[in-house]
C-alpha angles and dihedrals in degrees: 000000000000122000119256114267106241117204103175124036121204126182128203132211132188123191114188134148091268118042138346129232149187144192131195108199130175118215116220120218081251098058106249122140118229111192094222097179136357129205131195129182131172101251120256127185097015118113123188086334098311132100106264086166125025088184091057100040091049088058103048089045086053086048092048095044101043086050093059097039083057087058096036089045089222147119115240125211110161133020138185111241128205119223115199102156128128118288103045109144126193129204134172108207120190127217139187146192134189117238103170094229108301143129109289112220131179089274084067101053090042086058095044087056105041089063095051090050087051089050099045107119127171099175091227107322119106117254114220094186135010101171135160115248132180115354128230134222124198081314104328124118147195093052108152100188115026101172116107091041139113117231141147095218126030113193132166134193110246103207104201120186117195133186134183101275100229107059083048091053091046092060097044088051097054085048099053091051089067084062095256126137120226115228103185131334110241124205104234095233101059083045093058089033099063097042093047113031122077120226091244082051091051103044098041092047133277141187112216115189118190112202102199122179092259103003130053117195129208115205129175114194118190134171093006103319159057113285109157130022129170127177123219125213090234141076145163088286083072093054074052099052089049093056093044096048093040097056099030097249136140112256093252091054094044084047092051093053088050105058098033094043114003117110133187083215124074111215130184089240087065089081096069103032099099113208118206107219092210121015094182079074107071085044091064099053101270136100114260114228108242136210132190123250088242089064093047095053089037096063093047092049090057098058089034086062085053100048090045089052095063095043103056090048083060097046079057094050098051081050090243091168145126123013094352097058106065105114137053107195099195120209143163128057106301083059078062089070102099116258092012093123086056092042083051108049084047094052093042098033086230137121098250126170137178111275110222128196109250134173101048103112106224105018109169120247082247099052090035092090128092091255082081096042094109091038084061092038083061102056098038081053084059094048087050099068093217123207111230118183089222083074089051119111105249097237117202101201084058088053104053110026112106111254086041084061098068098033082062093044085051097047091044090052091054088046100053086040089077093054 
């Protein structure tokens, strides 16, 4: 069978606290996605999802890349690179034009556009995305194409995402010194979003909750896209940490208990499995010191009851209640830890389960968790084309005729509301 014919590469790369990854994939004229090379490096020089040390990140995004360019038998210039550090804010801003019932055309939505692009103001913070979502017509929502219909007002949600400037620059800095360039900066929950969640999830209301290795994100996403978002100073290396300081055990080896033997489920049966702390030890000549699998589980309950707790406080305060806040969909590494989708829909007292990365032909077994979710969700983001208003000509006949004036005042007002 001959191989696909690609005609567009994207590469994805993916900087957390962790590790750092990264995917080569070829895009077919049909549209299909063909993973060519994968790269994984253990994370230096990132610290809780920002750049500690410009010098070290540089060098394990060189080692990552350079490890999926050998497979994909490529030379990479440019990637697509996720951002999922503190400090991420999401707003959905309407706006709405009068069109006094005819046809709309393309002219119209450009217009329309155009508007929102000249009001966005983020009051110094960077703005990652400012896309248009779902249309409106005289009231009524969730229109996807608008164009082709009569109506006396046209309107559009603007969803604008916005981060601090400096840690963003940071990262794009680090990446640029391994000679990449960046094509566009991605906020990690609309990446995993769009990888894991289903449109029916999305439209109808969904909680996604990325448990990174330092940062866990929050995000609510209603009527087809993300509306709320909030990022929490805490992640699955602090489970870790906790194992590490409670049996007196280097972090690798704490790592390495809690992904061969930890459980977010306590069983009876945890009582009598006997877990040598280092097993290096008895190799040596001396006797390994030995825990039972119920302390183990024990000490990452404990933090995990913590972790749920403020989560769930978050979930309240995005007023993520009621009909709409039914499902938790879990990603990142720490939804890898076994029994974690039951503890959660327990904790939460709602239905979770464990978000996978689906529609890349060919992922790998060891990229196919939802520790990679975000990694996929950038390259099918890619893939997307996505219109963004910041590439958008400024019109200044948009800007200064008058019913321009008060959609902009308008759009201006639900901007600064967020602040």
């Amino acid at each position: 069978m001959a191989p696909p014919r690609i005609e567009r590469i994207i590469t994805a790369l993916d900087v957390g606290s962790w590790k750092v990854c990264a995917l080569i994939a070829g895009q077919t004229a049909e549209g299909q996605l063909h993973v060519l090379g994968t790269g994984q490096r253990e994370s230096r020089g990132v610290q809780r999802g920002y750049v500690a040390d410009m010098e070290q990140t540089e060098h394990v995004v060189r080692e990552a890349i350079e490890q999926a360019e050998r497979i994909a038998g490529l030379n990479i210039d440019d990637v697509w690179v996720s951002f999922s550090a503190g400090g991420l804010l999401s707003d959905v801003a309407p706006i709405e034009s009068e069109l006094g019932g005819h046809r709309i055309e393309q002219e119209d939505i450009d217009d329309l556009l155009a508007a929102g692009r000249a009001g966005i103001d983020p009051e110094g913070r960077m703005i990652l995305h400012a896309q248009p979502a779902l249309y409106t017509l005289d009231g009524l929502t969730g229109v996807r194409n608008p164009i082709g219909l009569h109506a006396d007002r046209l309107g559009v949600d603007i969803h604008i995402i916005m981060a601090d400037g400096a840690p963003v620059r940071n990262l794009e800095a680090a990446v640029r010194q391994a000679h990449l360039d960046v094509n566009a900066v991605v906020a990690s929950p609309i990446a995993a979003g769009l990888a894991c969640l289903s449109d029916e999830e999305r439209d109808l209301g969904v909680a996604l909750v990325e448990l990174g290795a330092a940062v866990t994100t929050v995000s609510l996403y209603a009527g087809g896209m993300l509306v709320e978002m909030a990022s929490l100073p805490f992640g699955a290396s602090d489970i870790t940490d906790d194992i590490a300081s409670a049996f007196g055990i280097r972090r690798s080896q704490a790592q390495r208990l809690q992904s061969f033997y930890g459980s977010a489920s306590a069983s009876p049966r945890d009582n009598n499995d006997v877990i040598e702390l280092d097993p290096g030890a008895a190799a040596a000549g001396s006797e390994s010191p030995r825990i039972t699998r119920a302390q183990l589980v024990t000490v990452i309950r404990q933090r995990l009851d913590a972790m749920m707790g403020e989560i769930g406080r978050t979930l309240k305060d995005l007023h993520f209640v009621g009909p709409v806040g039914r499902q938790v969909v879990l990603v990142g590494g720490g939804a890898d830890l076994k029994g974690i989708a039951d503890y959660t829909q327990v904790a939460l007292g709602r239905a979770a389960r464990i978000g996978r990365p689906r529609g890349l032909h060919g992922l790998p077994d060891a990229h196919a968790g939802p520790a990679f979710a975000t990694l996929a969700g950038l390259v099918l983001y890619a893939a997307s084309d996505p219109v963004d208003l910041r590439d958008l000509p400024m019109m200044a006949q948009d800007i200064y005729r008058p019913k321009g004036a008060s959609i902009l005042q308008r759009l201006m007002t639900a901007l600064k509301s967020s602040f």
